[in-house]
VEXDREN-2710 file (C-alpha; in Angstrom, 1 decimal):
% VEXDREN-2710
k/r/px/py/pz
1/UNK/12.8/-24.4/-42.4
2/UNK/16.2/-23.1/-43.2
3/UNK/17.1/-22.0/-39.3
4/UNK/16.2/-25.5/-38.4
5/UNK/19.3/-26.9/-36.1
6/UNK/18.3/-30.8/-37.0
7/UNK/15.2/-32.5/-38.2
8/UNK/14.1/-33.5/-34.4
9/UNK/15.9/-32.9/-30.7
10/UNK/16.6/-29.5/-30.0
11/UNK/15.9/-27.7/-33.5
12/UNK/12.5/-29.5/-33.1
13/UNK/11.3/-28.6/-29.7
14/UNK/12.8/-24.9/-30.3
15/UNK/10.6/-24.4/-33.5
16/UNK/7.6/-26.2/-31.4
17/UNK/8.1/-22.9/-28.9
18/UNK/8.5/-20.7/-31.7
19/UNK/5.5/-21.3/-33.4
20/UNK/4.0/-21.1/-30.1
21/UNK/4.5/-18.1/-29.7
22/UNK/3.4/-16.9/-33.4
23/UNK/0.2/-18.2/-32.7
24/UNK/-0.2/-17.1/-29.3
25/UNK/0.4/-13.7/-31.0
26/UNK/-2.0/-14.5/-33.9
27/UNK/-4.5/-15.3/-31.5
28/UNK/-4.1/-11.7/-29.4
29/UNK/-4.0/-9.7/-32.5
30/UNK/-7.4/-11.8/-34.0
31/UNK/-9.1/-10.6/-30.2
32/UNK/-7.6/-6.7/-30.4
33/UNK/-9.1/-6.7/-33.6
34/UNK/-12.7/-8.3/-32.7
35/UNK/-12.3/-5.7/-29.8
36/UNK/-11.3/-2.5/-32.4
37/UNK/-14.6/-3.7/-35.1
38/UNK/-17.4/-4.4/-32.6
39/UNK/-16.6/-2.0/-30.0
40/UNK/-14.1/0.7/-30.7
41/UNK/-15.0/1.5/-33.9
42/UNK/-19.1/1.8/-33.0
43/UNK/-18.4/3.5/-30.0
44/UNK/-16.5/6.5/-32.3
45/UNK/-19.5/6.8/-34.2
46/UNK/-21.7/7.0/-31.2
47/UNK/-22.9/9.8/-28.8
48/UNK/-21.3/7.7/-26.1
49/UNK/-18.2/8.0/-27.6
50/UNK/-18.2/11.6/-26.1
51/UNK/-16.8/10.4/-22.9
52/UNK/-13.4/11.4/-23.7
53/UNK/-11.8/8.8/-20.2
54/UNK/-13.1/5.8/-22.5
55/UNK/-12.0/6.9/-26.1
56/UNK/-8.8/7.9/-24.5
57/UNK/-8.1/4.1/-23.2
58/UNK/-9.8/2.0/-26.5
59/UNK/-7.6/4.7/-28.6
60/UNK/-4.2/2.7/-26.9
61/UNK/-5.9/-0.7/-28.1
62/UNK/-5.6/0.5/-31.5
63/UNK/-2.0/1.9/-30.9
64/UNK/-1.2/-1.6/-29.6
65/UNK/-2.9/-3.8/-32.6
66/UNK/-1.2/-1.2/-35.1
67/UNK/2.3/-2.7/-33.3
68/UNK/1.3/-5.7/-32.6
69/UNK/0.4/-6.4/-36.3
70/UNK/3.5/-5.2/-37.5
71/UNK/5.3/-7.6/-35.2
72/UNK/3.2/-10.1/-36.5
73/UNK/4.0/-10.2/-39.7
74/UNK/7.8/-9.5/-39.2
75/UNK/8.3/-12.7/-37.1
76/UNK/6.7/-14.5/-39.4
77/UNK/8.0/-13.8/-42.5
78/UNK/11.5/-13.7/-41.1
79/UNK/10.9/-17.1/-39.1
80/UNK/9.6/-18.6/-42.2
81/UNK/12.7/-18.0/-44.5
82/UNK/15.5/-17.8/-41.9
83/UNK/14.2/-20.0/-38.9
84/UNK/14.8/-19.9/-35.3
85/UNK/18.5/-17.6/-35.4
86/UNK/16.1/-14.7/-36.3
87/UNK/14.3/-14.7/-33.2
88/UNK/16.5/-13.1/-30.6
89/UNK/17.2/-9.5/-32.9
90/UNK/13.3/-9.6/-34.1
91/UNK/12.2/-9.9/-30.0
92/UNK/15.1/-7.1/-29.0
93/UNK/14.1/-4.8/-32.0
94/UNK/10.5/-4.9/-30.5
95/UNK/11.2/-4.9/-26.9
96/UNK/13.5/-1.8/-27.8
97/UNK/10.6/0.1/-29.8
98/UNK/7.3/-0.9/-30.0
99/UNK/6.4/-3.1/-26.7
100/UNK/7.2/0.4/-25.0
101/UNK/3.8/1.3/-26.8
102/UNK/2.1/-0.3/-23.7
103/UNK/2.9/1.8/-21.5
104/UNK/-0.2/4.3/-21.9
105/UNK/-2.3/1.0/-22.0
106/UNK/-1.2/-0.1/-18.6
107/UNK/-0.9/3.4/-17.2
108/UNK/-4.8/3.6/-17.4
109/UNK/-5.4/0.1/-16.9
110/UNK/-5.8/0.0/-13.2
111/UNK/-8.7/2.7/-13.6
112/UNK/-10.1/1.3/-16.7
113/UNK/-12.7/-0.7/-14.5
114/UNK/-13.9/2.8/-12.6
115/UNK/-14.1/4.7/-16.0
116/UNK/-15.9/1.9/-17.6
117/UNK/-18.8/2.4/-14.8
118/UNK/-19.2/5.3/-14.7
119/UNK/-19.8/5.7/-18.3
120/UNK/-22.1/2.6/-18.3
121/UNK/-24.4/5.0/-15.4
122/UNK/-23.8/8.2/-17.5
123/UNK/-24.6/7.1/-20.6
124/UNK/-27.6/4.7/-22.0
125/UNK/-25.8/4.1/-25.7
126/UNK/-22.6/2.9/-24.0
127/UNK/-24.6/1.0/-21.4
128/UNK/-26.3/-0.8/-23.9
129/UNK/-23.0/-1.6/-26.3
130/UNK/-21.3/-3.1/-23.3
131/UNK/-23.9/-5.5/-23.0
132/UNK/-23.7/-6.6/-26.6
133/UNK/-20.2/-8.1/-25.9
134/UNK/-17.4/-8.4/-28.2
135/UNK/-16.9/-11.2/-30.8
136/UNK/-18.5/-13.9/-32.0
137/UNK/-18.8/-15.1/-28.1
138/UNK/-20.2/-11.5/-27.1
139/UNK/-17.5/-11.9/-24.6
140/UNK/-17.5/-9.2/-21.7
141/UNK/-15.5/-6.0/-22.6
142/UNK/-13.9/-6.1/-19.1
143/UNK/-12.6/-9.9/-20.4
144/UNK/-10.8/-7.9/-23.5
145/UNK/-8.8/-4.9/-21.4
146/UNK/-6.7/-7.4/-19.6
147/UNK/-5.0/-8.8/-22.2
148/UNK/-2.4/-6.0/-23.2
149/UNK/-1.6/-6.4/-19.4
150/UNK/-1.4/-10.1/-19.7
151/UNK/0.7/-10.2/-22.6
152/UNK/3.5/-8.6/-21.5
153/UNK/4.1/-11.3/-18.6
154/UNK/3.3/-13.8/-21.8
155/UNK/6.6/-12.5/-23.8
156/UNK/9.2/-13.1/-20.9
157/UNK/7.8/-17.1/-20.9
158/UNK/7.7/-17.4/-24.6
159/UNK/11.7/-15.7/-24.7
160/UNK/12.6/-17.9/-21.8
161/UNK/11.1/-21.3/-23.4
162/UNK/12.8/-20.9/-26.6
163/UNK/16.2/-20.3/-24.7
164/UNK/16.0/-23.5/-22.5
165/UNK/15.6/-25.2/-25.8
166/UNK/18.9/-23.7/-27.3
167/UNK/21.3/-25.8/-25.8
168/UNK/24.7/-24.1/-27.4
169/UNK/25.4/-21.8/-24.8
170/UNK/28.2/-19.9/-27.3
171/UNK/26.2/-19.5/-30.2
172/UNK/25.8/-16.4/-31.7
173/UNK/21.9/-17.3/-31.9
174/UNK/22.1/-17.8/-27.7
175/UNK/23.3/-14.9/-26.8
176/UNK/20.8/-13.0/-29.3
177/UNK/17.8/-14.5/-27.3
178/UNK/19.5/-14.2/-23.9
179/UNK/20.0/-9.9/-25.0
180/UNK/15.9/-9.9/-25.9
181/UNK/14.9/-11.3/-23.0
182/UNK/17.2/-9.2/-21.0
183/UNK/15.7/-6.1/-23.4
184/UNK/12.1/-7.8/-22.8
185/UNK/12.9/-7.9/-19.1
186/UNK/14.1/-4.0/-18.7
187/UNK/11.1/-2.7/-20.8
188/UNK/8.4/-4.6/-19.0
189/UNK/10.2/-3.7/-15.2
190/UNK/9.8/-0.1/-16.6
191/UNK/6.2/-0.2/-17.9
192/UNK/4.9/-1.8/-14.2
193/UNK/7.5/0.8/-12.8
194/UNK/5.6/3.6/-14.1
195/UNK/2.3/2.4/-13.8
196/UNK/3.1/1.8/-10.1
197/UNK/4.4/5.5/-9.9
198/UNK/1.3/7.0/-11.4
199/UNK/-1.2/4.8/-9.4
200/UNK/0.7/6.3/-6.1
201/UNK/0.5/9.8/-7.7
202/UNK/-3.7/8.8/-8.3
203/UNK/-3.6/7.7/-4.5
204/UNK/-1.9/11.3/-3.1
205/UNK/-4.4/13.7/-5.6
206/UNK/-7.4/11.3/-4.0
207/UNK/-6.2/12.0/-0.7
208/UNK/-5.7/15.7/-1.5
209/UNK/-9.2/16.0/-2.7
210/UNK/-10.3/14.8/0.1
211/UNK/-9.0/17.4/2.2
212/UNK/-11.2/20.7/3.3
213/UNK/-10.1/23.7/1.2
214/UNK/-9.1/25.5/4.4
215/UNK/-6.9/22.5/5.2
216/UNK/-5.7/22.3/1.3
217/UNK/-4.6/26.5/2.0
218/UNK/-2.5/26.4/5.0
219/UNK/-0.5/23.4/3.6
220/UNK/0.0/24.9/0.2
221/UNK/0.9/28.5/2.6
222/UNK/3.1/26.5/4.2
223/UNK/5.1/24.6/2.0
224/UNK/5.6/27.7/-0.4
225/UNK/7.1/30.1/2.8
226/UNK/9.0/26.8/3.8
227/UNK/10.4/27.6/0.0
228/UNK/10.8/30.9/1.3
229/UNK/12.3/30.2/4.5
230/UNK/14.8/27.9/2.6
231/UNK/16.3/30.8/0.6
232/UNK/16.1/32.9/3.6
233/UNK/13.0/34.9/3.3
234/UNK/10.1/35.1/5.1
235/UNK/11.3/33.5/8.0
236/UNK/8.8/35.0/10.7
237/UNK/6.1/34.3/8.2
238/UNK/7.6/30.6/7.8
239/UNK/7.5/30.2/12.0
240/UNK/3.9/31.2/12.5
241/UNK/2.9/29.1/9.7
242/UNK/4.8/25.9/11.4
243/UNK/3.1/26.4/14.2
244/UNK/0.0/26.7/12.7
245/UNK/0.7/23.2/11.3
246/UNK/1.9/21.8/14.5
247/UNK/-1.6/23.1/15.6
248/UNK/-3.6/21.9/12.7
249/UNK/-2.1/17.8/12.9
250/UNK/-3.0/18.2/16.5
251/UNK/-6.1/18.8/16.1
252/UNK/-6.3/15.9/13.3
253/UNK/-4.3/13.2/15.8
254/UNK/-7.3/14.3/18.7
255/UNK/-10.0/13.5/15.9
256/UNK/-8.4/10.3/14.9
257/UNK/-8.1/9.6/18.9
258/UNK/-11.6/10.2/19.3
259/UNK/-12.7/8.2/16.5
260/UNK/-10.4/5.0/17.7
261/UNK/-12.2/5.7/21.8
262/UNK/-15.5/5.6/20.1
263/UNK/-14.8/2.7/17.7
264/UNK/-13.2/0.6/20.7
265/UNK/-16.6/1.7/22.8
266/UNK/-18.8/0.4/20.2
267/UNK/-17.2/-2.8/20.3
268/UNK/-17.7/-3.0/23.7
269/UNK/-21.2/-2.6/23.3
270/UNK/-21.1/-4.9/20.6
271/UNK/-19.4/-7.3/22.9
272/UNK/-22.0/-7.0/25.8
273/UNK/-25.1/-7.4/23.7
274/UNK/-23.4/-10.9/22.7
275/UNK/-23.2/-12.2/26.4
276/UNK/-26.4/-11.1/26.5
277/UNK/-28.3/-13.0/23.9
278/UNK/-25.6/-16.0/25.2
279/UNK/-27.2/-15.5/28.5
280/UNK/-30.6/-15.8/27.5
281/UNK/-29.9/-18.7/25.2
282/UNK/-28.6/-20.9/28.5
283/UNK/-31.4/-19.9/30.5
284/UNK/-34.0/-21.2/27.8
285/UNK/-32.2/-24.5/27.0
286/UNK/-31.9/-24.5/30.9
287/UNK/-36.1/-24.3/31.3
END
């Protein structure tokens, strides 16, 4: 190929870790696109596709084949008539634009599994398209979500290969790939960054649904008069209310007391009825 340093060495083992990664990426697209034609598309045309939670997350496989495709082809074509020196601007150009496409995907990832069961118990079509599998393996759909979430990781080791075979450290083609890996790196840290954000945001809404509606009152009283209070207003109104909070986590502390007594009473119990049956086990072996 015409970016190839020398016929074996390092222009060999770099083009080795190229190619690697175009098929690796071959591969992924071949799976998003079993995944799109004997699930996605079916489940559009179905009744069960009415469960807008599920459409929502197999619409951002399509989003991600569209840009994976397109990557696809671009590394390939460029690889195949300029070689490896292409490499570093075609991985920063994607890690700049479209690898930030993932981060709907992996949002919704971590909920994907919950979504997915729900809809299999709501719904007999989707129940029973699930079990066909996907591919010419009828491969589990749950096996096909993960792999968005896996390639990401997957790009950093590909980057990073081809770099430890690019042994002049002042090429122009060197620092190229060490700015796409650094690009890589950044948009990746931020996709995980933001998925870890709205995961603790899920977290705090569950918790807030869990709390009585008298509970979920006083707290949203007391944190707009603490506003209030703040700006100078409603400052009697913003005292009683604190107090009625000091009152109310109280009574939750006294609850939680209670709960640990009779948790640490039950194991007690638990405790005795053990000696027990090891009582009764020495007498017999004694007799």
């Amino acid at each position: 190929a015409a970016g190839e340093v020398s016929p074996g060495g390092e222009g060999t083992m770099k083009m080795k870790s190229i190619r690697g990664l175009i098929d690796d990426e071959t591969v992924y697209c071949r799976r998003l696109r079993e995944l799109r034609d004997g699930f996605v598309v079916p489940l559009r045309g179905s009744p069960a596709g009415e469960e807008s939670g599920v459409m929502r997350m197999f619409d951002d496989v399509e989003v991600l084949l569209r840009s994976n495709e397109f990557f696809l082809n671009q590394l390939q074509a460029r690889v195949d008539k300029e070689g490896s020196r292409c490499v570093g601007d075609i991985m920063g150009d994607f890690a700049r634009t479209l690898l930030k496409n993932y981060e709907e995907y992996v949002t919704r990832y971590p909920v994907a599994g919950e979504v997915l069961e729900e809809a299999k118990r709501s719904s007999r079509d989707f129940r029973q398209l699930v079990e066909k599998g996907v591919g010419p393996s009828s491969e589990a759909v749950e096996g096909f979500l993960i792999r968005p979430v896996q390639r990401l990781m997957q790009y950093r080791m590909h980057l990073a290969q081809i770099l430890s075979h690019t042994e002049a450290k002042d090429s122009e083609e060197f620092r190229g790939l060490e700015e796409a890996l650094a690009d890589v790196c950044e948009t990746v840290d931020a996709i995980n960054q933001a998925a870890c954000s709205t995961s603790e945001q899920r977290q705090v809404r569950s918790r807030w649904a869990a709390v009585p509606h008298a509970s979920r009152a006083r707290t949203l009283a007391y944190v707009v008069l603490g506003g209030l209070a703040a700006a100078g207003l409603g400052y009697v109104a913003w005292k009683a209310l604190k107090r009625e909070r000091a009152a109310v986590e109280a009574t939750v502390e006294a609850a939680r007391a209670r709960e640990q007594a009779m948790e640490a009473k039950m194991q007690q119990v638990e405790l005795h009825a053990k000696m027990r049956v090891m009582e009764a086990n020495h007498s017999k072996s004694m007799w």
